[in-house]
SETOR-561306 format. One record per residue (C-alpha): residue number from 0; residue in three letters; x, y negated, z negated. Coordinates in Angstrom, 1 decimal. Layout:
[pt NUM, ala, [X, Y, Z]]
...
//
This chain:
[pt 0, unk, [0.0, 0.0, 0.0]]
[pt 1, unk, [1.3, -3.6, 1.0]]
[pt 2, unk, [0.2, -5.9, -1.4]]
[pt 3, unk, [-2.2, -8.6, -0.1]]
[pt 4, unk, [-0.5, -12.0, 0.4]]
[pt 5, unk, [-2.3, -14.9, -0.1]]
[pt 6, unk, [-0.9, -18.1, 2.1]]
[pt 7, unk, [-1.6, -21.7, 1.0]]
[pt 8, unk, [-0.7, -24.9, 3.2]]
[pt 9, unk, [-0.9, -28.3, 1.4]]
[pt 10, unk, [-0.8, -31.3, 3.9]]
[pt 11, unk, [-1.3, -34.8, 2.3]]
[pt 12, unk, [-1.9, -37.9, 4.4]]
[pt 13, unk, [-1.5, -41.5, 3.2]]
[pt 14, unk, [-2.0, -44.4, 5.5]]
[pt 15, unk, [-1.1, -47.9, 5.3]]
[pt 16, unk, [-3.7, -50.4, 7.1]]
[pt 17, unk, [-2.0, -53.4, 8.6]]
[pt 18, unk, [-1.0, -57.0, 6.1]]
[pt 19, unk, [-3.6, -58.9, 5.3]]
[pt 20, unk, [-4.1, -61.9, 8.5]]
[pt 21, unk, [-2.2, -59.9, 11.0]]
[pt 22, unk, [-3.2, -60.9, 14.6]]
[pt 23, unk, [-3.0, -57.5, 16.0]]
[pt 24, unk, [-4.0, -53.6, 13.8]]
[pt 25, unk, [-1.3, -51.5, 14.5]]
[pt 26, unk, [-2.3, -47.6, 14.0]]
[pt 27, unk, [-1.7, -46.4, 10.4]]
[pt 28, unk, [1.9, -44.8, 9.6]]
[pt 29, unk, [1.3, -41.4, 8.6]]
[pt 30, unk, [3.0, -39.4, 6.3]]
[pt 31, unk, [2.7, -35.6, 6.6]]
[pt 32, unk, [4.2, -33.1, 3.7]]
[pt 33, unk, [3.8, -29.2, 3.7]]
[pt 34, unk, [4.1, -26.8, 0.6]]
[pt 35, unk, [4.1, -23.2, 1.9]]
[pt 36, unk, [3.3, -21.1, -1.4]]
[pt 37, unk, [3.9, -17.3, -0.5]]
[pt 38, unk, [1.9, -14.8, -3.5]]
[pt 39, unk, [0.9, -11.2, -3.4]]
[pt 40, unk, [-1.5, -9.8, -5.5]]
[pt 41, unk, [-1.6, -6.1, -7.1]]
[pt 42, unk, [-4.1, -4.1, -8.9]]
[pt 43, unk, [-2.9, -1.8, -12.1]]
[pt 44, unk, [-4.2, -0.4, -14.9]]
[pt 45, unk, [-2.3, -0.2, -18.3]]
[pt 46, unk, [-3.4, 2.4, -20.7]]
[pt 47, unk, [-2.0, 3.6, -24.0]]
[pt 48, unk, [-2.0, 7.5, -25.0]]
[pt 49, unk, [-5.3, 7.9, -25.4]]
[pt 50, unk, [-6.6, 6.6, -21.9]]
[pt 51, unk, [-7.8, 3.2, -23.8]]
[pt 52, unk, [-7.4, -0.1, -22.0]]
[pt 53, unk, [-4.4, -2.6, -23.3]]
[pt 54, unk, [-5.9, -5.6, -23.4]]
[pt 55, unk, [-4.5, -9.5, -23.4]]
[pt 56, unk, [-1.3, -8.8, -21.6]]
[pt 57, unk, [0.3, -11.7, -20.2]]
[pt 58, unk, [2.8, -12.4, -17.3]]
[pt 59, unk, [5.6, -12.2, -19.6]]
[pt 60, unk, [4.3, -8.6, -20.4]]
[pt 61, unk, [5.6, -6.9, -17.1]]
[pt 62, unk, [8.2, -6.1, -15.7]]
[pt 63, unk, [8.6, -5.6, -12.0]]
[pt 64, unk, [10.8, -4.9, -9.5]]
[pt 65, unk, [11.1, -4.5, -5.6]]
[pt 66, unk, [14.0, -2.3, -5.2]]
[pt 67, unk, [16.8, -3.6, -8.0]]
[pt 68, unk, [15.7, -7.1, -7.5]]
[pt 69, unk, [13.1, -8.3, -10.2]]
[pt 70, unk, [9.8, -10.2, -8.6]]
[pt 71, unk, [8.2, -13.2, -11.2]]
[pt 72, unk, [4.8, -12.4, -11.8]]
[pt 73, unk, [2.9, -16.2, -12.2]]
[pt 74, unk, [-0.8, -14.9, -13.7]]
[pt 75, unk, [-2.1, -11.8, -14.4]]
[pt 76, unk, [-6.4, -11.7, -14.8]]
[pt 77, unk, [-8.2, -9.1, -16.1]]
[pt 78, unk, [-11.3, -7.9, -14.5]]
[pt 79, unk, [-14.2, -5.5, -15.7]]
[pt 80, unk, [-17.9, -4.8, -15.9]]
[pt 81, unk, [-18.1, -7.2, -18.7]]
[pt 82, unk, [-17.2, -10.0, -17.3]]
[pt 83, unk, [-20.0, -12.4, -16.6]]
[pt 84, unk, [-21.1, -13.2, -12.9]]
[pt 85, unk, [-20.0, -16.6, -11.5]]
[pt 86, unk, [-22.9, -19.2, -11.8]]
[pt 87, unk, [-24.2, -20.8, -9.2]]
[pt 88, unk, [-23.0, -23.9, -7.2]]
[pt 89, unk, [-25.5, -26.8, -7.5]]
[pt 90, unk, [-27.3, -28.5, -4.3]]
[pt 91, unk, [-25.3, -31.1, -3.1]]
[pt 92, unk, [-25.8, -33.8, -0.5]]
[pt 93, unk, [-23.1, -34.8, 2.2]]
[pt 94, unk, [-23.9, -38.4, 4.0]]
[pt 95, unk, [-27.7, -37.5, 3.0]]
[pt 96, unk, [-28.3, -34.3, 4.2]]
[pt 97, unk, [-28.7, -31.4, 1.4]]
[pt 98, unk, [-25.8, -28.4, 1.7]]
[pt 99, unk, [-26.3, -25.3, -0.6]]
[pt 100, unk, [-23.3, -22.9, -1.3]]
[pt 101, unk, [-23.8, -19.1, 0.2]]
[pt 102, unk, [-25.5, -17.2, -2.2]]
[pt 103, unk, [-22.6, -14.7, -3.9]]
[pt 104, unk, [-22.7, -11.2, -3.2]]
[pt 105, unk, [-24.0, -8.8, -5.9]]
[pt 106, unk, [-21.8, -8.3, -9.2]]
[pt 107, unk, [-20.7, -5.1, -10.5]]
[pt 108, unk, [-18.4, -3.1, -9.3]]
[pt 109, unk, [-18.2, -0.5, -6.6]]
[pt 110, unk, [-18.3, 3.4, -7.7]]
[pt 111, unk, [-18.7, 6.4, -5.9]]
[pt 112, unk, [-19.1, 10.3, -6.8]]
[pt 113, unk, [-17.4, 12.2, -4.8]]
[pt 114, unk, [-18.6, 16.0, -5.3]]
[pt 115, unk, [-16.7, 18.8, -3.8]]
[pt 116, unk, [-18.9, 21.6, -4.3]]
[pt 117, unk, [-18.6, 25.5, -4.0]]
[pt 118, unk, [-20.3, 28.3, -4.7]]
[pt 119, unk, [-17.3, 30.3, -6.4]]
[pt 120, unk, [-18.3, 30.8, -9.6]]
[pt 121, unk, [-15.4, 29.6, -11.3]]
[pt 122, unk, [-15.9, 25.7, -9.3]]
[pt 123, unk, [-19.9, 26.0, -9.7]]
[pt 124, unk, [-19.9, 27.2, -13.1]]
[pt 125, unk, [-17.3, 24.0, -14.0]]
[pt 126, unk, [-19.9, 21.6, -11.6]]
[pt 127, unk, [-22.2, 23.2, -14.1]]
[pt 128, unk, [-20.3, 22.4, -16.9]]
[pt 129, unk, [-19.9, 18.7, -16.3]]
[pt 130, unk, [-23.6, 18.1, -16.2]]
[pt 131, unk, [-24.7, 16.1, -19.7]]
[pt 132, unk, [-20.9, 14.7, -19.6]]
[pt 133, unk, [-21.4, 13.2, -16.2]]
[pt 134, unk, [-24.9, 11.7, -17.2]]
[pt 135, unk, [-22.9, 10.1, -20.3]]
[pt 136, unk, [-20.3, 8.8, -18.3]]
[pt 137, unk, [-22.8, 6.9, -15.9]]
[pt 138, unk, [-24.4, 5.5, -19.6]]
[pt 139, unk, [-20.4, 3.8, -20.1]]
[pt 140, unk, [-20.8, 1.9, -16.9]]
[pt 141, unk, [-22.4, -1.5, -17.2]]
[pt 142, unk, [-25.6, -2.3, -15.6]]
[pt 143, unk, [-24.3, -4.2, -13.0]]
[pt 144, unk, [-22.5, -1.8, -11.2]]
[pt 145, unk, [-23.5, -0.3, -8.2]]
[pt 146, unk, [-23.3, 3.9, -7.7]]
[pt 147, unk, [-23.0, 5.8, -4.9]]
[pt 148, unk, [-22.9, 9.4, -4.5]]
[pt 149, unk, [-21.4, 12.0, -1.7]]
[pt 150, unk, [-20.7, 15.4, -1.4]]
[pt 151, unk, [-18.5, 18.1, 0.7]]
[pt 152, unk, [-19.5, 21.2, 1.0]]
[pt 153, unk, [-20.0, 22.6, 4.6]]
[pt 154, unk, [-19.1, 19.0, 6.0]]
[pt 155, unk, [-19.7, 15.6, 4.4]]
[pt 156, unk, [-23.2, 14.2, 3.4]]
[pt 157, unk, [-24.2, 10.3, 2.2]]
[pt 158, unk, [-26.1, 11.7, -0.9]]
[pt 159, unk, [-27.1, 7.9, -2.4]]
[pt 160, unk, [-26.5, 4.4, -1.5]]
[pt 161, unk, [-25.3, 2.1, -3.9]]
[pt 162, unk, [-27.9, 1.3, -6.7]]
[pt 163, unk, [-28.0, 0.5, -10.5]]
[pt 164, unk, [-30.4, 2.7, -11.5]]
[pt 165, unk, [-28.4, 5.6, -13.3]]
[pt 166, unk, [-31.0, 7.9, -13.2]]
[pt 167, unk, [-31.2, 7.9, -9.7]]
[pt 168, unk, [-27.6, 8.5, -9.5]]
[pt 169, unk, [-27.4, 11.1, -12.2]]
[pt 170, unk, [-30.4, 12.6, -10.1]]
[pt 171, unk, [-28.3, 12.3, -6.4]]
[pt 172, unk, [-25.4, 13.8, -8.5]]
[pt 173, unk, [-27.8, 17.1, -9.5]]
[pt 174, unk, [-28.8, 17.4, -5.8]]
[pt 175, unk, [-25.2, 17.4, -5.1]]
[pt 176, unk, [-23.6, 20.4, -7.1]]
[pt 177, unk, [-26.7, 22.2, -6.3]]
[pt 178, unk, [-26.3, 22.5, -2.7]]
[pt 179, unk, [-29.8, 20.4, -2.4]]
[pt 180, unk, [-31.0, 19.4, 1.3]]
[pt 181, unk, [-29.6, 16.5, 3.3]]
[pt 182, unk, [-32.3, 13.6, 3.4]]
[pt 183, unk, [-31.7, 10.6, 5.9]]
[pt 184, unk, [-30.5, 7.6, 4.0]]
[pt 185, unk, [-31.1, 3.8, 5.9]]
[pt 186, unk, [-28.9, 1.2, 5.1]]
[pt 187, unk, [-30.2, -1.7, 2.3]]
[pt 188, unk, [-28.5, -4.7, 2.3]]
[pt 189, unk, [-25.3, -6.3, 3.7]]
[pt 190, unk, [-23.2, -3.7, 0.7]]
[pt 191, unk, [-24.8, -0.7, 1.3]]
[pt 192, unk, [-22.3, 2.2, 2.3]]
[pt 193, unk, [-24.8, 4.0, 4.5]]
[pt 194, unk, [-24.5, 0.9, 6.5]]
[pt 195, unk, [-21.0, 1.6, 7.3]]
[pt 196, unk, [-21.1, 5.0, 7.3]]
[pt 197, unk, [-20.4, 7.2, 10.5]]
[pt 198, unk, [-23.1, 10.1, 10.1]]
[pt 199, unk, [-22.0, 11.8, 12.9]]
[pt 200, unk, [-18.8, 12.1, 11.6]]
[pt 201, unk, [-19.3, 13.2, 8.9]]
[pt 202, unk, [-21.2, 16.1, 10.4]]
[pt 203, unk, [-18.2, 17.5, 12.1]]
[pt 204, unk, [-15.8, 16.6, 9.2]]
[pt 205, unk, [-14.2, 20.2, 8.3]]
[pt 206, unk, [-12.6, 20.0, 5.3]]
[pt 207, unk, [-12.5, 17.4, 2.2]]
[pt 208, unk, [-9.3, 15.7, 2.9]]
[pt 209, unk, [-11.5, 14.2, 6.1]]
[pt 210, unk, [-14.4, 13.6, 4.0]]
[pt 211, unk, [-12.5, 11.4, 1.8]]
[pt 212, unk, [-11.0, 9.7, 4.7]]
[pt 213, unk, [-14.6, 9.0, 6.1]]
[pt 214, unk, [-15.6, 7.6, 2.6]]
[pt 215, unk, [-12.8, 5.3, 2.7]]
[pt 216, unk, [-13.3, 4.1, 5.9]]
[pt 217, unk, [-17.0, 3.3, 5.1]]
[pt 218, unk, [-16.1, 1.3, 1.9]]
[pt 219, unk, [-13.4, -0.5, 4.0]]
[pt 220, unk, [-15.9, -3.0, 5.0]]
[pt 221, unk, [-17.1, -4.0, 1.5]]
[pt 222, unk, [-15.5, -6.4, -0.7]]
[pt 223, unk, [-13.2, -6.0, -4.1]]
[pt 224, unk, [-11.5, -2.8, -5.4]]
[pt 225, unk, [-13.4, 0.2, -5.7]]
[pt 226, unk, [-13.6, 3.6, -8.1]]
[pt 227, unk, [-14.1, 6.7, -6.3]]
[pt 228, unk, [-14.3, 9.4, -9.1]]
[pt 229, unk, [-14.1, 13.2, -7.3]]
[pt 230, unk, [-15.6, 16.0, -8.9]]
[pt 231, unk, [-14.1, 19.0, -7.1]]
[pt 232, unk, [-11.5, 22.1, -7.5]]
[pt 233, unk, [-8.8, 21.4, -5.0]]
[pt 234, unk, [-6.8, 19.6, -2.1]]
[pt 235, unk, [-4.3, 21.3, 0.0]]
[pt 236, unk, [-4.0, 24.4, 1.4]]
[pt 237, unk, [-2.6, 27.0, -0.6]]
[pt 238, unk, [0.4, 29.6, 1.2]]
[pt 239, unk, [3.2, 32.2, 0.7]]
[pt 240, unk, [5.4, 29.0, -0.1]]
[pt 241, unk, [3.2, 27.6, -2.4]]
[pt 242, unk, [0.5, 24.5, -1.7]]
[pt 243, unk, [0.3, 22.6, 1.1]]
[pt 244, unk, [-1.2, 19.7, 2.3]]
[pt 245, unk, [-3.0, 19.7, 5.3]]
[pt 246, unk, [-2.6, 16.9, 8.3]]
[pt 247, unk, [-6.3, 15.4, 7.0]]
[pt 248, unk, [-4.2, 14.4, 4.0]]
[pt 249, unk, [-2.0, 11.4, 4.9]]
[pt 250, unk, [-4.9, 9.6, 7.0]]
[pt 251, unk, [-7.0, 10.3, 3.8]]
[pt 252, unk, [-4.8, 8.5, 1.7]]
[pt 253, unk, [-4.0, 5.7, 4.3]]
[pt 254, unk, [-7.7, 4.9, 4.4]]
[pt 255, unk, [-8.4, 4.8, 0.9]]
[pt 256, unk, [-5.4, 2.1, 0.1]]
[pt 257, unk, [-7.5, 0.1, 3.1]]
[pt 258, unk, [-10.5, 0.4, 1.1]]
[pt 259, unk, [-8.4, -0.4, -1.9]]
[pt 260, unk, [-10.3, 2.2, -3.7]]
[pt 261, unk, [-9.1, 4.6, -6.3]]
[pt 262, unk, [-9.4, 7.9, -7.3]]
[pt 263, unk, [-10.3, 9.7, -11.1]]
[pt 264, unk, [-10.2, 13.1, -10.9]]
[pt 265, unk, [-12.1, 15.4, -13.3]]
[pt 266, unk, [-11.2, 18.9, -12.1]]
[pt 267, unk, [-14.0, 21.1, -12.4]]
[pt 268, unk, [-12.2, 24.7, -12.1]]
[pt 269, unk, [-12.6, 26.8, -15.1]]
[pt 270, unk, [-9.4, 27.7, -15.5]]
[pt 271, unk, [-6.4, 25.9, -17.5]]
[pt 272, unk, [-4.1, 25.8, -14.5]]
[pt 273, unk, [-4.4, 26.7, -10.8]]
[pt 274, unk, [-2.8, 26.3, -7.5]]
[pt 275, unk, [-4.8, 23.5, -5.9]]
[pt 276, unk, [-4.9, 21.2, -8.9]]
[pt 277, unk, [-1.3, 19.7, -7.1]]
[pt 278, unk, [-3.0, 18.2, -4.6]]
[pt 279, unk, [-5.9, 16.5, -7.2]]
[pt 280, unk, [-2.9, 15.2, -9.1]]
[pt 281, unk, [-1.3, 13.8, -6.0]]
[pt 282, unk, [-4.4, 11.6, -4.5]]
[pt 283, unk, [-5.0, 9.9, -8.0]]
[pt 284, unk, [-1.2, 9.3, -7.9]]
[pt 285, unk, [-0.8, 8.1, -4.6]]
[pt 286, unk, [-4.4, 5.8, -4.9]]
[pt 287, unk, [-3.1, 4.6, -8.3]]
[pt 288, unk, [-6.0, 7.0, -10.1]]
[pt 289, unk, [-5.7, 9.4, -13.0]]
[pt 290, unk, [-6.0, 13.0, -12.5]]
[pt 291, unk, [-8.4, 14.8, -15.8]]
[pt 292, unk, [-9.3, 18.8, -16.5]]
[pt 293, unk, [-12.2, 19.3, -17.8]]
[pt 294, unk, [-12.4, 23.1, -18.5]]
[pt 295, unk, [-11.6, 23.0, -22.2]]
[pt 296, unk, [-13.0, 19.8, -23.2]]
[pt 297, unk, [-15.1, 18.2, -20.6]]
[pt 298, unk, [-16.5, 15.2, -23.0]]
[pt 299, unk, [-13.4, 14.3, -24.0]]
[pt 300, unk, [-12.3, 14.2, -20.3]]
[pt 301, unk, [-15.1, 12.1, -19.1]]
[pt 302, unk, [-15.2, 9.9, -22.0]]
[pt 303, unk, [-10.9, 9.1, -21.3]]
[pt 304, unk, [-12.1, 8.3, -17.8]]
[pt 305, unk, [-14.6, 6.2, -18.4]]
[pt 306, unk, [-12.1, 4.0, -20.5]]
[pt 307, unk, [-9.4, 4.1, -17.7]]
[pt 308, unk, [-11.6, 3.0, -15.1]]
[pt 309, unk, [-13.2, -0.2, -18.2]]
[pt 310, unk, [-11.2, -2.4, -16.4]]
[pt 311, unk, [-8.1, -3.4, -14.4]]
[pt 312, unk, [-5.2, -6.3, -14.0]]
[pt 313, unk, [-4.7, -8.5, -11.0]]
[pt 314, unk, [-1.1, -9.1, -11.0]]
[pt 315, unk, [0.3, -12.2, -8.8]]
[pt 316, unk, [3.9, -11.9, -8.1]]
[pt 317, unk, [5.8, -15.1, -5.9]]
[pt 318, unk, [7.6, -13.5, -3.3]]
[pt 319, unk, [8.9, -16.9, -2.4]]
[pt 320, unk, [10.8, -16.7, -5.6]]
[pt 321, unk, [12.9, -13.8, -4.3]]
[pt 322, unk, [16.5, -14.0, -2.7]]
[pt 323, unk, [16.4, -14.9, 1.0]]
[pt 324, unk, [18.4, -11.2, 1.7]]
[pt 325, unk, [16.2, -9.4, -0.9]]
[pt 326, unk, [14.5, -7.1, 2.1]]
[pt 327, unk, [11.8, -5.2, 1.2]]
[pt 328, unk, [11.5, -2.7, -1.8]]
[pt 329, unk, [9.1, -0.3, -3.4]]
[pt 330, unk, [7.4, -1.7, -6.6]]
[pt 331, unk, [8.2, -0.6, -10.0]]
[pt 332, unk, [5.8, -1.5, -12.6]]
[pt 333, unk, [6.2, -1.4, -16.0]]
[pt 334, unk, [5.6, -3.0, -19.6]]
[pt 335, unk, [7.9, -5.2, -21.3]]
[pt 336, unk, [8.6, -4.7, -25.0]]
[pt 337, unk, [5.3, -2.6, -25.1]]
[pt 338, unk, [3.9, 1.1, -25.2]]
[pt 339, unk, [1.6, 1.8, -22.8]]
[pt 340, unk, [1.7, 3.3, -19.1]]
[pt 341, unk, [1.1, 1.5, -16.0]]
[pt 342, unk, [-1.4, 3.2, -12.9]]
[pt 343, unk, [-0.9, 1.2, -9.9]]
[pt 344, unk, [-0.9, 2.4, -6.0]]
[pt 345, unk, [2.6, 2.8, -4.3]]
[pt 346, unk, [3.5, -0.7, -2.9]]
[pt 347, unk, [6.6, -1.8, -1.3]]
[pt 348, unk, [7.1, -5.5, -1.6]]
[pt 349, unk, [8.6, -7.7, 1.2]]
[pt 350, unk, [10.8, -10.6, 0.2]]
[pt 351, unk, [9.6, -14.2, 1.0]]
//
């Protein structure tokens, strides 16, 4: 992931009008200046042993570097359900006609289920499993966030568009781990993900690695960072030299840092260790997600994601603050002079 820069230009004009009783106005002497301010911006989360959110951390709290050379970060905001939506711009009037400001989108953030289900009883019994912990996880989220639910099992299927109603969701989730019949969703409203989503591909997708890259590419569109939390057993393909992954993989991935969504795993196979758990623990890693099992205690798993996923920090780093010869570097993230662990997709920096 290359971290978003954000490009400001600041050009002041001052003019000078011609002396007072001059017989003849001369055009106004302009003065042009340009400030070229060069930021990127990157989303982490900082959590401490137990999965909880650290809270009021500061610039002066991280540390990071692209490559060996350190990068100033210049604010860091922290963003979650709680905060309160922005209030609305007054009416104004501009040489007496009346301009209103466009109404803001909806607030909340964007989630999606993604269930990977199977009929092996050892993935359907742990789908099983999950049930009243999934439908307590949904009560953690605040209203304002919008759910949306899909599923893989013989190909990819839109299950719910975004909505607030957790009952609905926990209701599309149900339909999803039992195998429940494909209804036709339409589109509703400029953020729904059926709007953006290619049905047809997702007909022919063949395995869940292309599913996730079709969910990705449907949230693409949409605006902000997004959760995608997967319910399933297993990425990769699993051979006489271990596991795999498979082509779909990379594009997968690719997608979902476009869609600057991330991935929480809760791993539904009843089992304390198995093959295809490596590639569950590489997409959270490489989407800057966390990676749970849920076989022995499946509360405890669901109630460390929904902390982890409470809230997240907007770092801004000032690449114009690097050294002219600095290159490019992968970022390393990490805490200054405090415990805690930093979850943040791969990003490679470029100097200014």
């Amino acid at each position: 992931m290359i971290p978003r820069p954000i490009a400001a230009v600041l050009v002041v004009f001052l003019g000078f009008g011609p002396a007072a009783g001059a017989q003849s106005a001369e055009p106004p002497i302009q003065f042009e200046a340009s400030i070229d301010v060069s930021l990127s911006t990157v989303v982490v989360r900082v959590v401490d042993t137990w999965g909880q959110p650290i809270p009021d951390l500061g610039p002066q709290d991280f540390r990071v570097r692209a490559g060996k050379v350190e990068v100033p970060v210049v604010a860091v905001d922290w963003t979650s359900g709680d905060d309160p939506a922005p209030a609305a711009a007054p009416p104004s009037s501009v040489n007496g006609a009346l301009v209103t400001e466009a109404l803001p989108r909806p607030t909340g953030r964007l989630m999606v289920f993604f269930v990977q289900a199977d009929l092996n009883p050892t993935r359907i019994s742990g789908q099983l499993r999950l049930r009243p912990h999934t439908r307590e996880l949904l009560e953690t989220l605040h209203p304002e966030d919008r759910i949306a639910v899909v599923s893989y099992d013989s190909h990819l299927k839109l299950r719910q568009d975004f909505t607030r109603d957790h009952d609905v969701a926990y209701a599309a989730l149900d339909e999803a781990m039992l195998w429940g019949a494909e209804r036709e969703i339409a589109p509703d409203g400029p953020d729904s993900l059926a709007g953006h989503f290619d049905f047809a591909a997702a007909r022919g997708a063949a395995s869940p690695e292309r599913a996730l890259e079709l969910t990705a590419r449907a949230l693409a569109p949409l605006p902000g960072e997004k959760t995608l939390i997967y319910l399933g057993w297993g990425l990769g393909r699993f051979g006489g030299d271990g596991v795999r992954m498979t082509p779909a993989y990379a594009p997968a991935v690719r997608a979902l840092d476009a869609a600057r969504a991330s991935v929480f795993v809760l791993d539904v196979t009843s089992a304390d260790s198995h093959s295809l758990e490596v590639g569950l623990q590489a997409v959270a890693e490489a989407t800057g997600g966390v990676y749970l099992r849920t076989f022995r205690l499946p509360g405890l798993a669901t109630r460390t994601l929904a902390k982890a996923i409470s809230g997240y920090y907007v770092l801004t780093l000032d690449r114009a603050q690097l050294p002219a010869k600095a290159g490019s570097g992968e970022l390393r993230i990490e805490l200054r002079d405090k415990r805690g662990t930093v979850v943040a997709r791969p990003a490679v920096l470029r100097g200014g």
